[in-house]
N, C-alpha and C positions, 0 to 999 in steps of 0.2 A: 504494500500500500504506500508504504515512503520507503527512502533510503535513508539508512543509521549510518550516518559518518567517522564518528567516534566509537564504535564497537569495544574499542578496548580500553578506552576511559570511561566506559560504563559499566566494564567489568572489573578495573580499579576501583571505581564506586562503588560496588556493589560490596565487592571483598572487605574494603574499608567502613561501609556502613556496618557488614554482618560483623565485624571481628570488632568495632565500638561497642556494640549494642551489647553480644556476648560477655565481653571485657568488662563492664558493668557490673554484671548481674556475677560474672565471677568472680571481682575485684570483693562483692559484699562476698561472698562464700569463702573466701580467705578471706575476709574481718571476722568469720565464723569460728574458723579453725581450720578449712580445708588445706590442702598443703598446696603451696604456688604452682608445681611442676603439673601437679593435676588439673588443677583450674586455668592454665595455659592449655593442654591440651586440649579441655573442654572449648577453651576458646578456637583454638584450632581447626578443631574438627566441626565445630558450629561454622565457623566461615567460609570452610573448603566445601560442603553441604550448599549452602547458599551462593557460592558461585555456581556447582555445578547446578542449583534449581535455576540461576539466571541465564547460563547459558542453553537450557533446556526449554526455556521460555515459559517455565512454570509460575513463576512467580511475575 
């Protein structure tokens, strides 16, 4: 229907908004107790998830 010019600054975007948002919610989970290495991971894998829903055009 249109052309995306920037493809790949929308999937910087995307990677950057999912691994913020994650990074949040596990930045409080280590104020909790959880141990950092895990709560990066969680963050990790929450962002690499949501790239691939973007590039799937799931989301």
């Amino acid at each position: 229907m249109y052309n995306k010019k920037n493809t790949d600054k929308d999937l910087v975007t995307a990677g950057l908004t999912a691994a913020l948002g994650a990074g949040v919610v596990t930045s409080f989970a280590v104020s909790q107790g959880q141990h950092p290495l895990i709560a990066l991971g969680i963050t990790a894998i929450a962002t690499l998830f949501a790239v691939i829903c973007h590039q799937s055009d799931l989301i």
